[in-house]
Steps between C-alpha positions, in 0.01 A plus 500: 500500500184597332232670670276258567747318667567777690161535619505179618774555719387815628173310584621139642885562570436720802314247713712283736487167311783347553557380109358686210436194221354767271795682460804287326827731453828293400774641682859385473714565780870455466730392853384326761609715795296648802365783199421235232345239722263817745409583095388200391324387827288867503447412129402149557246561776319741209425225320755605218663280270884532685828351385835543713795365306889528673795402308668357785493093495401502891362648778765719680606398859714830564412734756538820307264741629360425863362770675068567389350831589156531680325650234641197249327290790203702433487360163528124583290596766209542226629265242454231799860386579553739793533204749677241314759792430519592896557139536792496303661796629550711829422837624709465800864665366716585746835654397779388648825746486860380562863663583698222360392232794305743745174532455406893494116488469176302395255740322127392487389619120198658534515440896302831592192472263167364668278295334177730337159375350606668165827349426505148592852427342733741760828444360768308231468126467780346470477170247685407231393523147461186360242434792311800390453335116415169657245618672399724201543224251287261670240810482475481155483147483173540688378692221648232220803669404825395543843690390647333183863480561803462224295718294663808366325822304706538172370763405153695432323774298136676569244692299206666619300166546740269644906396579640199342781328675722232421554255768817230505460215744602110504187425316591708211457870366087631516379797395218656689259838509436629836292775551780663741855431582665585873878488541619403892815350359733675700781809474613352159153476375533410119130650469618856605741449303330406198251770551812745474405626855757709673659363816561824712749515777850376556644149648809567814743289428675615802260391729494090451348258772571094467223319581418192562267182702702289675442306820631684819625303866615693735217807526174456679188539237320762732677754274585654210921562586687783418844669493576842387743758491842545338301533164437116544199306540369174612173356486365213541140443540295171584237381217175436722405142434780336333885437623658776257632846585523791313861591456577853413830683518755812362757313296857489651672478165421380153404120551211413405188381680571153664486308768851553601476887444213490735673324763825703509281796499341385851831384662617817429234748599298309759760308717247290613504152407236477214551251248301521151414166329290387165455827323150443253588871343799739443451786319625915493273784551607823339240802571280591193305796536281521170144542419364490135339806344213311365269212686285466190570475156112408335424184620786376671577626895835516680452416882738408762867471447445518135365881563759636785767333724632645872736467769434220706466706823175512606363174326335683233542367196288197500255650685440756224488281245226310677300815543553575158352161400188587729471823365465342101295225563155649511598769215577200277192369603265794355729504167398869527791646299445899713492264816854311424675802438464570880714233548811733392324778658461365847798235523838695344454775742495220811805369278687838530405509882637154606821598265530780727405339812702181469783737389466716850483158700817397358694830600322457860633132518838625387546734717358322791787209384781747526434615861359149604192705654264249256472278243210377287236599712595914385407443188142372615310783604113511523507646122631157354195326635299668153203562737485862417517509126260605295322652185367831603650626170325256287237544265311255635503625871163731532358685832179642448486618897793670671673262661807754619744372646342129555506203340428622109419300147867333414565387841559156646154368608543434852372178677245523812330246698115549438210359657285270364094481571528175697772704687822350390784672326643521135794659373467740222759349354304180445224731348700652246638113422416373142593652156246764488448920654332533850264790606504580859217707632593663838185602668109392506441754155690318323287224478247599234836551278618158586185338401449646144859397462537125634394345166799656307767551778603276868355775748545502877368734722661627850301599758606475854853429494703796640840382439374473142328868444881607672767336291293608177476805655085529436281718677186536269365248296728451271568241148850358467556286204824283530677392181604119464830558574420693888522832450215758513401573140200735593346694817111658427195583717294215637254540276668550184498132317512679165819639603652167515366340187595783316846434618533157431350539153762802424822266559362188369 
């Protein structure tokens, strides 16, 4: 991007318009997953030129992943689907643990956390995913983009200007230039691939699971069921909203996923009278623990399962991918080439921490199985809910005033209910809503800051809200600028507005 383009970004993209007409970036995003379609909608909302292409010839209807994190809330939260996706799901998982027939315990998930102004989303929703890319695909429709399905990526080449990429569809072979390309098409990405990105990590092809959504009578839908020990598991989990079940189980021989498999599996392991009827998917899981060595190779990005896969314990895998998403869209956005290649920076070490977490869960829920003293539920510790990740290591995180050992530049941006003049409340969180940075000013010198800044940047300013000043951990007047994405990009004195334009005009 030239400079004067940059300029104008630096000037106009920081406000909190919600669509930036000015600035028109082509962006081709291959796979139509939760990572593709959080992409494309965080793109689409900037006003950039967005196309979503996914080779398959429909929608998918398969449960697949099912369990989204608070902070993944977080992000639908500000890209405006929070409630429909609530709607669709529930937060209400209660683990129920069997000895053959006998029921041994129901665990609560998440049972002793108390709802806080700062973290509106307490624990794991459970919904299945092809009700998280409705939701996300009628999004993007909003914004006049729709995914273009049967259309596959042949192939592609770049240059320093642009990538060209061959697209093959029912209504023939095109050509196009794109200003940047973004792989979410999976663990056998053909993009990595092509980009001769390594794949690190190994695949355990000891530990298979069948899998599988099928329609259940017999177990009450209050539930997600479970039986475990012996080395064998059962479970089988009830879709919110729809009549399906998630099947999963530890083979009993070599037969392959079916209907029939499933059953025999339950009469022998449950001895409860549970009888499995018009299966919609049957597939095996075997447990890929890889992450590529590169999420950026010039202009085109890795992001989701493309860039790393995980154990399914702990439900981390999508969620990641979605944060990745969040995490690229604004970058894209200010084509800044030194800003993009914080992409890799910040996202492959998150990558190599959910590998590792998801990894530990796995063990817990293994050995949990063997001595039937838990299930699931050990594998989802508070860690899993991503609320405490951050980018304190980044280049872009920057505290001008010792913070110590409180919240510091790289951390999640809490919410807070704040009052308003007329005396109502808003949430932070509906501050910091729109495409663009916030500045907070915490305390009444702040304000002359805030003022010479509200023309270039969405400014709020905090006065007399206590729980506020506490979770931000404030206690002199004090600038926090929040990054577009909702973590804490930059902590100065109240009265230092130079402080903050200087930073935004160094990473744009």
């Amino acid at each position: 991007m030239g400079e004067e383009r940059s300029a104008a970004f630096v000037d106009r993209a920081i406000t909190d318009s919600v669509t930036l007409p000015w600035l028109m970036i082509t962006v081709l995003v291959v796979g139509a997953g939760p990572t593709g379609l959080t992409l494309a909608c965080d793109l689409a909302r900037r006003g950039l030129s967005v196309r979503i292409i996914d080779r398959a010839s429909r929608f998918p209807d398969s449960s697949r992943g099912k369990g989204l994190q608070p902070r993944s809330i977080e992000v639908f939260d500000d890209l405006g689907v929070a409630e429909q996706i609530l709607q669709a799901g529930t937060q209400n998982v209660v683990f129920r643990h069997y000895e053959r027939d006998r029921v041994l315990r129901d665990v609560a998930l998440y049972g002793h956390l108390k709802p806080a102004p700062d973290v509106p989303y307490l624990g794991t929703l459970l919904i299945p995913q092809w009700a998280i890319e409705r939701v996300l695909r009628a999004r993007l429709a909003e914004f006049g983009v729709r995914v273009e399905l049967g259309s596959e990526l042949t192939e592609f080449s770049q240059d320093d200007t642009a990538v060209s990429a061959t697209i093959v569809s029912d209504r023939g072979t095109e050509r196009v230039e794109v200003d940047y390309l973004v792989g979410c098409d999976g663990g056998k990405s053909g993009i990595r691939k092509s980009l001769g990105v390594r794949f690190e990590g190994d695949t355990n092809a000891t530990q298979v699971m069948l899998c599988g959504d099928v329609e259940v009578d017999g177990l009450s839908a209050d539930a997600w069921h479970q039986w475990l020990g012996d080395g064998h598991i059962v479970l089988i989990c009830p879709l919110p909203g729809t009549k399906a079940w998630q099947f999963q189980a530890s083979p009993v021989d070599d037969s392959p996923p079916s209907l029939e498999t499933f059953q025999r599996i339950v009469d022998e392991r449950t001895g409860l009278p549970i009888r499995l009827s018009n299966p919609t998917w049957l597939s095996i899981y075997r447990i890929n623990i890889r992450v590529a060595d590169r999420l950026r190779v010039g202009r085109v990005f890795l992001a989701g399962d493309s860039a790393h896969v995980h154990p399914i314990a702990g439900g981390l895998g999508m969620n990641t991918g979605i944060q990745d998403a969040y995490n690229l869209g604004w970058k894209l956005a200010s084509a800044s080439d030194s800003l993009l290649d914080t992409y890799q920076e910040e996202r492959l070490p998150i990558a190599e921490w959910t590998l590792r977490t998801s990894s530990r869960s796995s063990a817990a829920v293994l050995a949990g199985s063997r001595e039937r003293s838990a299930g699931v539920d050990a594998g989802m510790t508070d860690d899993v809910r991503q609320l405490g990740l951050h980018y304190r290591w980044s280049s872009l995180s920057r505290d001008l005033v010792d913070r110590a050992d409180r919240l510091q530049a790289g951390d999640r941006a809490p919410d807070a209910r704040l009052t308003t003049p007329d005396g109502g409340q808003v949430r932070l969180f509906d501050v910091f809503r729109g495409p663009g940075f916030t500045l907070l000013g915490f305390g009444a010198g702040c304000a002359e800051a805030l003022a010479r800044l509200t023309d270039r940047i969405h400014t709020h300013l905090v006065t007399q809200d206590a729980d506020a000043f506490q979770t931000y951990g404030i206690d002199t007047d004090t600038l926090v600028l929040v990054r577009p994405d909702g973590y804490v990009a930059l902590t100065a004195d109240g009265d230092d507005s130079d402080a903050v334009l200087a930073y935004i005009k160094a990473i744009m």
